[in-house]
C-alpha positions, 0 to 999 in steps of 0.5 A, spaced: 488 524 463 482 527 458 487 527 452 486 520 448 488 518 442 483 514 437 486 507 436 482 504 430 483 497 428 489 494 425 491 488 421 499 488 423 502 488 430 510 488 430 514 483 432 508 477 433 510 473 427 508 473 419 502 478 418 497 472 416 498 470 423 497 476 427 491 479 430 490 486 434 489 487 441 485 492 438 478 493 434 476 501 436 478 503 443 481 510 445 487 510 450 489 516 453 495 520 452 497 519 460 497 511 460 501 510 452 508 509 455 512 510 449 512 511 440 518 509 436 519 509 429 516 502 425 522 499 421 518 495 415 524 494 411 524 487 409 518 485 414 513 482 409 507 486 408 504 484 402 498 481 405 491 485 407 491 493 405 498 495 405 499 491 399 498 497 395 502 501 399 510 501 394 513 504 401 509 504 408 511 508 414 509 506 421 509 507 428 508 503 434 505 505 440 506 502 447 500 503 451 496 500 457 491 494 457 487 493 462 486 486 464 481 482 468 482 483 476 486 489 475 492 487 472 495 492 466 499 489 460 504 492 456 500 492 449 503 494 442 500 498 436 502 499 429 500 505 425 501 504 418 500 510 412 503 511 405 506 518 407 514 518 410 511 526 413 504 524 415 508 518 419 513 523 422 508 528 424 504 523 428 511 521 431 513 528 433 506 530 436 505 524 440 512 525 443 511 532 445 504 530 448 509 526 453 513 530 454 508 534 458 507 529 463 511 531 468 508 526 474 513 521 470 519 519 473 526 520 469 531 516 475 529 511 480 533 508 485 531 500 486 533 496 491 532 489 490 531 484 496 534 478 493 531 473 498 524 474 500 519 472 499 521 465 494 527 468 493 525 471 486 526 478 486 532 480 481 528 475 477 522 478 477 526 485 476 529 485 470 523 480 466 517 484 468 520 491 471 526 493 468 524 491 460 519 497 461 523 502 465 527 502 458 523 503 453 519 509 457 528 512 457 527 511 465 535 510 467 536 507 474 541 504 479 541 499 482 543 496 489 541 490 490 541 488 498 545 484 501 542 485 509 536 487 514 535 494 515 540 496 509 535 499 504 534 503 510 541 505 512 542 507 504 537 512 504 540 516 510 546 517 506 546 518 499 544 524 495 536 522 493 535 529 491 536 526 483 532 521 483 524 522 482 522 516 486 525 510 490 523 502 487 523 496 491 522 490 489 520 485 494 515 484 500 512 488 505 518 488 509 522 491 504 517 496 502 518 497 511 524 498 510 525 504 504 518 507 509 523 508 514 529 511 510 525 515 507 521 518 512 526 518 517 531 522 513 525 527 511 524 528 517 532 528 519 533 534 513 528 538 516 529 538 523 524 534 526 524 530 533 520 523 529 521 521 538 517 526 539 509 523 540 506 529 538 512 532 533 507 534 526 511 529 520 514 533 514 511 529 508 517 527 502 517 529 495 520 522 492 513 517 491 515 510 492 515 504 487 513 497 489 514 491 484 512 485 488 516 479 490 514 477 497 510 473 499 504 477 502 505 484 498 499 486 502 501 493 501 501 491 494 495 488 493 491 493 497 493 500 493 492 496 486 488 491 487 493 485 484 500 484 486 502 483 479 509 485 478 507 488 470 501 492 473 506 496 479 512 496 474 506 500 469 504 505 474 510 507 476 513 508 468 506 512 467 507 517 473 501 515 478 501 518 485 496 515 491 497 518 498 497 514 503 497 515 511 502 513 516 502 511 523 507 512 528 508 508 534 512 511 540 513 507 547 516 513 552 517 517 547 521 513 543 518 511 537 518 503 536 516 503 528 512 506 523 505 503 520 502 503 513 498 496 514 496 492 520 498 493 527 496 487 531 496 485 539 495 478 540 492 473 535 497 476 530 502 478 535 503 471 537 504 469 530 509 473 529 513 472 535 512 465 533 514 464 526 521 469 527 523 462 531 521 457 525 524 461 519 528 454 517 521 453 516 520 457 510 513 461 508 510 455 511 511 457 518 507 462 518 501 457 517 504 453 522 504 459 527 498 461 525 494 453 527 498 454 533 497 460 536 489 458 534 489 452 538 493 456 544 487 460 544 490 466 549 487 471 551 490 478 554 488 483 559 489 491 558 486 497 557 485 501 550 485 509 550 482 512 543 480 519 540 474 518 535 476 520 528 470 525 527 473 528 522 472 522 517 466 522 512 466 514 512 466 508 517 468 502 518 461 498 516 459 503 511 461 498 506 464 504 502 471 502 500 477 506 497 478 506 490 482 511 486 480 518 486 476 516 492 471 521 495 472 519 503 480 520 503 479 527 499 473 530 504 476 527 510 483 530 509 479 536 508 476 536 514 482 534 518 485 541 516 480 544 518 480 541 524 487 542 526 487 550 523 481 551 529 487 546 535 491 552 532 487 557 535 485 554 541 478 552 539 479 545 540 485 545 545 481 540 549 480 535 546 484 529 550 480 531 555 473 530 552 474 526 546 477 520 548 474 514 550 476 508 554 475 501 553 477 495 558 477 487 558 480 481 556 482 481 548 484 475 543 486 481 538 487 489 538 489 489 531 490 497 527 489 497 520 491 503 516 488 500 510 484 494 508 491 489 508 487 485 502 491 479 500 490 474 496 489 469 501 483 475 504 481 479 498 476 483 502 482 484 507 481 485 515 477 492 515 473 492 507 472 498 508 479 502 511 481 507 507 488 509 505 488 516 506 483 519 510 487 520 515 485 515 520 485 507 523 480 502 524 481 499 531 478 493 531 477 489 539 477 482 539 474 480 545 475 473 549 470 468 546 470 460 545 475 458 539 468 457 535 467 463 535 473 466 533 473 461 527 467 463 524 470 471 525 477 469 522 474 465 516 470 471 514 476 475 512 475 470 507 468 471 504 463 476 503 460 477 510 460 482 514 466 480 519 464 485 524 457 482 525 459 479 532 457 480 539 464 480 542 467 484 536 467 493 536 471 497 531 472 504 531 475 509 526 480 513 531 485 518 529 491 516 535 490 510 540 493 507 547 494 501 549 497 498 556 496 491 558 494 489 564 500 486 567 503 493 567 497 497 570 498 493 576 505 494 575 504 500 577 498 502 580 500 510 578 498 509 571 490 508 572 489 514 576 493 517 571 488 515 566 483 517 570 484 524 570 487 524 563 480 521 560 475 522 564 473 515 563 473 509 569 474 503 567 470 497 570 475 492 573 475 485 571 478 479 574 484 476 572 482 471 565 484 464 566 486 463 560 490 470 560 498 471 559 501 476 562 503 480 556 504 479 547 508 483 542 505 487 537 505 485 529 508 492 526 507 490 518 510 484 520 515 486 524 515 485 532 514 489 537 516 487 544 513 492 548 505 491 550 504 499 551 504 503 545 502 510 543 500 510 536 498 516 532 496 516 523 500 522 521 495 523 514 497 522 507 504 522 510 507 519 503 506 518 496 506 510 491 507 510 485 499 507 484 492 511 483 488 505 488 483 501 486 480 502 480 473 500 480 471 493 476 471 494 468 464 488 465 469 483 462 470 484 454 473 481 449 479 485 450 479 482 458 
């Protein structure tokens, strides 16, 4: 990242009509080496080139450059600069030398197994591959294979088969089920290669070596739009050609020691696990059913009763309402992270061997929603997303309790998630940052009367009792990054920076210029 090359004003840039019609993208900027996708060789033959300075010129040489440009909201564009000189060596020279520069970066993937999602989203996926993604994976000489899904759970199933130890990363293109899909395939042979029991609630995660790409082609790309800033699918295609790597937590979610699913964004009881459910009924709908099962789960305005354990994550330098969120480079995945070892290297010496008993805090009552973000699930919908301030991998969860209110109330909370107020400024909302979490549903404490003096002597903590809510069902589901999850009771645990995206985070805001 600190080499840079000079770019100075050029009047001529390839393939952009006759000369006296084109302009530069560029007056004087610097590029580092790290964001120029490739160099070629400039063929002016026969091109026209007796305007401007160049008309002195009996025999230019030229090369073009293929780079990075930023745009506004934090796009990428593919730009092009022509050099041109009147000697064939200097020409070459440059040629050579900015060729060996890139091949110095070896964070750069030379193969990538993409899998293709035909018909998420609206159906555009291959589309959008091959006119944003695939145009520049063959100019940065990146081969790949291709298999483009033709069920659920196929990407999945594949990436526990194959061989994936010749490739440099996995892509996928499509939504966030997509990218749940290759999550679990990835992890789950990881951890099958290396023997570990992902069943087991406490089993320590092998992280994978492979970074996973995601060209969005969904109809939310929360996960997109939340490690880049934009689901644009020229953007991600960039970061992936120029070898960026973001690490991001994971959560595991057991019941009875099995595990159910794995998180990266929302896990949602209640309001958005009842969408969910709801919507799975009305796919004949198309994308409009989740605004359908979004105003009807609104309007029936259920409440739900249970118990909510959790373990703090003390190891975390930042906080849900500090207002600090993650961006590239952050500062708070990195120290937490640090902390967090330092942490589990004392849990190994016994230090802190009771930890469960003394840390953990309980909380009972009558709930909206419970909703677990591992990030800030920005969208387009909600650019500031359901927790502004969660990070993406310090190790950690932001819990946030919706309690029983009026429907007024938890408007004016939802419509928050779209504006620039501090959504967690209400009376019947806490949010916590937490490194593992409980959940059991009232209806199946008083199934089994055991589990709450269970609870007791694990937790140390009494619950005051609640009457039975008026307006209370039985049980909900939970929405896992948009998948159902039909048990209420759930363990969950953020394993730290458990996998790799081809992303840097969200870069900070650039003052628009002329080049914007």
């Amino acid at each position: 990242m600190g080499e840079l090359i000079s770019v100075p004003r050029v009047d001529d840039l390839p393939h952009r009509g006759p000369p006296d019609e084109e302009k530069s993208d560029f007056d004087a900027c610097s590029v580092p080496v790290s964001e120029i996708i490739a160099v070629e060789e400039t063929d002016v033959h026969g091109k026209h080139h007796s305007s401007g300075k160049w008309q002195k010129m009996e025999k230019p040489y030229a090369f073009t450059v293929h780079c990075v440009k930023r745009a506004r909201r934090h796009r990428w564009k593919w730009a092009q600069v022509t050099f041109w000189c009147p000697e064939e060596q200097l020409c070459h020279l440059w040629l050579q030398t900015l060729r060996e520069m890139l091949e110095k970066l070896t964070s750069r993937p030379k193969h990538l197994l993409v899998f293709i999602n035909p018909f998420g989203g609206k159906g555009q996926g291959k589309r959008i591959y091959e006119r944003k993604a695939a145009p520049l994976f063959t100019l940065a000489s990146i081969t790949t294979d291709i298999i483009v899904t033709e069920h659920a759970n196929q990407a999945k199933e594949t990436l526990y088969e194959i061989n994936i130890d010749k490739y440099d990363g996995i892509v996928c293109v499509g939504g966030d089920g997509m990218f749940s899909e290759v999550l679990h395939g990835l992890i789950g042979r990881t951890q099958r290669s290396a023997g570990v029991d992902q069943n087991h609630p406490r089993a320590v995660l092998v992280p994978s070596s492979l970074r996973i790409g995601i060209i969005p082609a969904g109809s939310t790309d929360c996960v997109c739009y939340s490690t880049v800033g934009t689901s644009d699918a020229e953007t991600s295609a960039l970061h992936i050609v120029v070898g960026d790597s973001l690490a991001m937590d994971v959560s595991s979610v057991h019941h009875n020691s099995t595990l159910l699913r794995y998180s990266v964004s929302l896990l949602g009881y209640g309001f958005y696990g009842d969408i969910i459910k709801d919507s799975e009924k009305k796919r004949w709908l198309g994308l409009a059913r989740y605004d359908f099962s979004g105003l009807k789960t609104f309007l029936s305005h259920h409440c739900y009763e249970g118990t909510v354990s959790f373990l703090p994550a003390q190891h975390t330098v930042g906080s849900p309402r500090d207002g600090k969120p993650c961006r590239a480079g952050c500062f708070v995945c990195r120290q937490s992270k640090q902390q967090l070892e330092e942490e589990q290297k004392k849990a190994l010496y016994g230090l802190e061997a009771a930890e469960d008993v003394e840390e953990w805090q309980v909380v009972c009552g009558k709930f909206l929603a419970i909703n677990a973000t591992n990030m800030s699930c920005a969208c387009r919908r909600s650019p500031r997303g359901l927790s502004p301030a969660a990070h993406l991998g310090d190790g950690s969860s932001d819990l946030i309790l919706i309690r029983k209110c009026s429907r007024f109330n938890f408007l004016r909370f939802l419509i928050r998630h779209t504006n620039q107020q501090d959504q967690f400024d209400f009376t019947f909302v806490e949010v916590y940052r937490v490194k593992k979490f409980q959940f059991t549903s009232k209806h199946v404490e008083d199934e089994d009367s055991d589990l709450k003096e269970e609870g007791k002597k694990r937790f140390g903590h009494i619950c005051s009792s609640h009457p039975s809510c008026c307006c209370a069902v039985s049980n909900s589901s939970w929405n896992c990054d948009g998948e159902v999850l039909h048990s209420p009771a759930i363990e969950v645990r953020v394993h730290c920076q458990l996998v790799r995206l081809f992303a840097r985070g969200i870069e900070e805001n650039l003052k628009p210029d002329s080049h914007s």
